[in-house]
N, C-alpha and C positions, 0 to 999 in steps of 0.2 A: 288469823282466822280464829281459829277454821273451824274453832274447830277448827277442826272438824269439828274442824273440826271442828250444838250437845250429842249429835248427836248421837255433838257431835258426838251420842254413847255413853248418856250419864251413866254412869257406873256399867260399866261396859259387860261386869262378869256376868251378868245376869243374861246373856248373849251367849255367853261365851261356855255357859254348865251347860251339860244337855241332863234332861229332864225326864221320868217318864210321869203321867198321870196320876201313877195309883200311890207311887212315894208322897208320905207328909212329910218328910224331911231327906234332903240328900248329904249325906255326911261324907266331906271331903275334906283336902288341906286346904286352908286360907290361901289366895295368894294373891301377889300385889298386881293390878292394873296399872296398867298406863296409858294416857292419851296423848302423844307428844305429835307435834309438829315444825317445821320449819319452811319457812317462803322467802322467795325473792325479796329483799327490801325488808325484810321483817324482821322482828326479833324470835327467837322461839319459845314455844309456849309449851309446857308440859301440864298435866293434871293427874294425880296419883290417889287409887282408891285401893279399898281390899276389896274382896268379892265378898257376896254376900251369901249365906245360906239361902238354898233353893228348898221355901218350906209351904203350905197349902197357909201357916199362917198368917196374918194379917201384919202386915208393917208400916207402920207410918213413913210418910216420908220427911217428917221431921227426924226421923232416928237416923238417916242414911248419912248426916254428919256425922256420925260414930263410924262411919268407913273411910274417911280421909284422911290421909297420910300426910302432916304438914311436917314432919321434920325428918323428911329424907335429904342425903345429898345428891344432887342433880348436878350433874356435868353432861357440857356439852364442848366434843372436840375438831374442829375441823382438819385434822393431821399435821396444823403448824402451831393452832395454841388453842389451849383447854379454860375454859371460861363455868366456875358454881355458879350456879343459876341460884336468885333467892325466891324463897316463899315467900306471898304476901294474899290477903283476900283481895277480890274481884270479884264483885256482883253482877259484872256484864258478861262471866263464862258460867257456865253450869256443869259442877259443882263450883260455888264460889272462891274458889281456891286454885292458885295454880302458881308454877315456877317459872320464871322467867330471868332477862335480862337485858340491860341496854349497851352490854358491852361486844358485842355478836349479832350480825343481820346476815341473814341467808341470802348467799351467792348463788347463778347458776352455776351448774356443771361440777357443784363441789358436793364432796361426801361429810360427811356428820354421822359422828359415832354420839350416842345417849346413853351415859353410866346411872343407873340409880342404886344408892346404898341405903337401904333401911333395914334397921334392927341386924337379924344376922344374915342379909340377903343382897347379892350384887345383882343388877341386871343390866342385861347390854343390848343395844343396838344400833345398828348400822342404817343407815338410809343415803339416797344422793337425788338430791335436786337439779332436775334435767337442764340441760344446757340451752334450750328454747322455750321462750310460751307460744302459747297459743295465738293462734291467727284469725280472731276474730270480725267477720266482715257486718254481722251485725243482728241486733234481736228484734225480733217483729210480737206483737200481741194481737191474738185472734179472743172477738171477743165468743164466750162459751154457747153452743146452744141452748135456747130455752133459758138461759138466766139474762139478768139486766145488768149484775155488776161482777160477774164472775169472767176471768179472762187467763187464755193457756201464751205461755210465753212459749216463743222457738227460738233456738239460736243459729244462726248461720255463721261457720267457721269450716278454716281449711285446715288440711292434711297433709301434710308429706309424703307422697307417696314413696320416695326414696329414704323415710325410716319409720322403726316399731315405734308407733306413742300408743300412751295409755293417758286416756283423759277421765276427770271426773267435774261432775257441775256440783256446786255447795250454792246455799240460797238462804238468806235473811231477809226480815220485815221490820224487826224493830231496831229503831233510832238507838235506842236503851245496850243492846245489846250487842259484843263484838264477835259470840260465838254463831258461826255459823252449819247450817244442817245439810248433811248430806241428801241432796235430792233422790227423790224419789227414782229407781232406775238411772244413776246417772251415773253409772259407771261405763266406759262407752273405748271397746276397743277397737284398734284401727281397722283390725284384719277382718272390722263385720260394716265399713264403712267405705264411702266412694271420698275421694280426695275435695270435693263441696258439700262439705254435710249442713241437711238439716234433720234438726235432735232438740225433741219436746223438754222443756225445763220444768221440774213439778217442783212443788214447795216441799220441804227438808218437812220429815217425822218426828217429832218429838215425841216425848213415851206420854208427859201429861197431857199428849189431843187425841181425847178419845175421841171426838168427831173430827175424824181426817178428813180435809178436801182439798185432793191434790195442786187445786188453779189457785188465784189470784185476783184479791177483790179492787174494788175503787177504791181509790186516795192511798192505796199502798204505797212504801217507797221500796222496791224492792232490789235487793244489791245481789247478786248473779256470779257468783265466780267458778270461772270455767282454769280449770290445772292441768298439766300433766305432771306425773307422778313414774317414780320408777315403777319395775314387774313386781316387787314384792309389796310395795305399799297396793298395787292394783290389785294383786291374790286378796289379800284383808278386804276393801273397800266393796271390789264386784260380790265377793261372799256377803257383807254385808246387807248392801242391797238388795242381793233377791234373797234374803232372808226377809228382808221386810216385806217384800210382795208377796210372801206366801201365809203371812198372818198378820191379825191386827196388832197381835200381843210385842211389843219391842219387845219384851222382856226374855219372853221365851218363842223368841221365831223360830229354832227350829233343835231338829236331836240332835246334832253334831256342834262341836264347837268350831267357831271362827278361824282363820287361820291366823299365825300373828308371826310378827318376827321380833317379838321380846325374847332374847334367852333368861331363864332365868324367871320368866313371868307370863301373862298377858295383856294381850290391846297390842297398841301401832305406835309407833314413829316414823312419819312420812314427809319426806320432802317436798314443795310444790312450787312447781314454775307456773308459777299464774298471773291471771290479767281478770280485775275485775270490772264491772259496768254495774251503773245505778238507772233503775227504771221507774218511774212512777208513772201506776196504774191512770190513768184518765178518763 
């Protein structure tokens, strides 16, 4: 992904400070972000930034390459063998930067510990990729009132009702691109669902669309990935999301910071049992 993972969260801290208005500058300690992932079938993808000063002044977004971390060591272990992930650029994730490798592809039902060592700083985490995906029986397109080429997707999918899942929808459009955006509201826990759900799929936020429109236009192609995830990657991911429904600003959605389960840092490493489908708008 997955992304998540831009958004899956380009530079995530800026999420992650809270802020009040009347400060021009928030003077804190630098600290390293992470955006890490692992999926069924996949290899894992990490992206590693610093946070950014939280200031009223103006910043390009050319300078935000000045906050990526490329020579950190990255390991990733599954409790039988530990596998350095390498940096390399990647223009189809945002930031174009990230660690990976082709010697490790995520299992279900297995746990994944994430070391990062940069400068004088360890961080760790833990995550475990559920032992089931999802049971999707299928997406439908309704087209939007009042427009001609604007259209909302729903998904229909089942539930266990004999266990805890925690689901989330990620949503892409471009060909170009492998990172995928956290949908709009699509963090979706069982205990608020009937064992046949249907659950509205909105297009992933990214920070550079200032004109959001949650639907779905003609000639899109768009790729739909519905996960479950462990309780601690869900804690992060649902705080996420309605942080974005309560402003337009990605940046500074809200006064509290995010939750996370980096020690040692912030941002996510989340595992994902997923299944994905490819739709094209018509």
């Amino acid at each position: 992904m997955k992304s998540l993972f831009s958004y899956i969260l380009p530079f995530l801290a800026c999420c992650l400070i809270a802020c009040d208005d009347s400060d021009l500058t928030v003077d804190t300690p630098q600290s390293v972000v992470v955006e890490g992932w692992i999926e069924n079938g996949e290899f894992p993808i990490v992206i590693i930034t610093k946070t950014l000063p939280v200031t009223t002044e103006y910043q390009s977004m050319n300078d935000l390459s000045d906050y990526l971390v490329r020579w950190a060591k990255v390991t990733v272990s599954d409790g039988e063998r530990s596998v350095v992930l390498t940096g390399l650029y990647d223009e189809s994730y945002y930031p174009p930067y990230i660690y990976t490798t082709s010697y490790m592809r995520g299992e279900l039902g297995k746990t994944y510990t994430l070391t990062v060592e940069y400068e004088d700083k360890k961080l760790t985490a833990t995550t475990t990729i559920p032992a089931s995906i999802p049971i999707v029986d299928h997406y439908q397109l309704e087209q939007c009132e009042g427009s001609d080429n604007q259209y909302q997707i729903k998904a229909y999918f089942h539930d266990n009702p004999n266990e805890k899942n925690y689901y989330l929808f990620f949503t892409k459009t471009s060909l170009e691109s492998n990172h995928y955006l956290a949908s709009y509201l699509g963090a979706v826990d069982d205990g608020m669902i009937t064992d046949d759900v249907e659950y509205p799929v909105y297009r992933g936020n990214q920070y550079e669309n200032k004109d959001y429109i949650p639907y779905f236009e003609t000639g899109e192609i768009v790729s739909v990935k519905l996960a479950q995830v462990d309780p601690s990657s869900f804690l992060f991911w649902d705080q996420y999301t309605k942080a974005q429904s309560l402003t337009s600003n990605m940046f500074l959605s809200t006064s509290t910071s995010l939750p996370s389960n980096i020690h040692g840092g912030v941002g996510y490493w989340s595992g994902f049992a997923s299944v994905t489908t490819h739709l094209e708008i018509e």
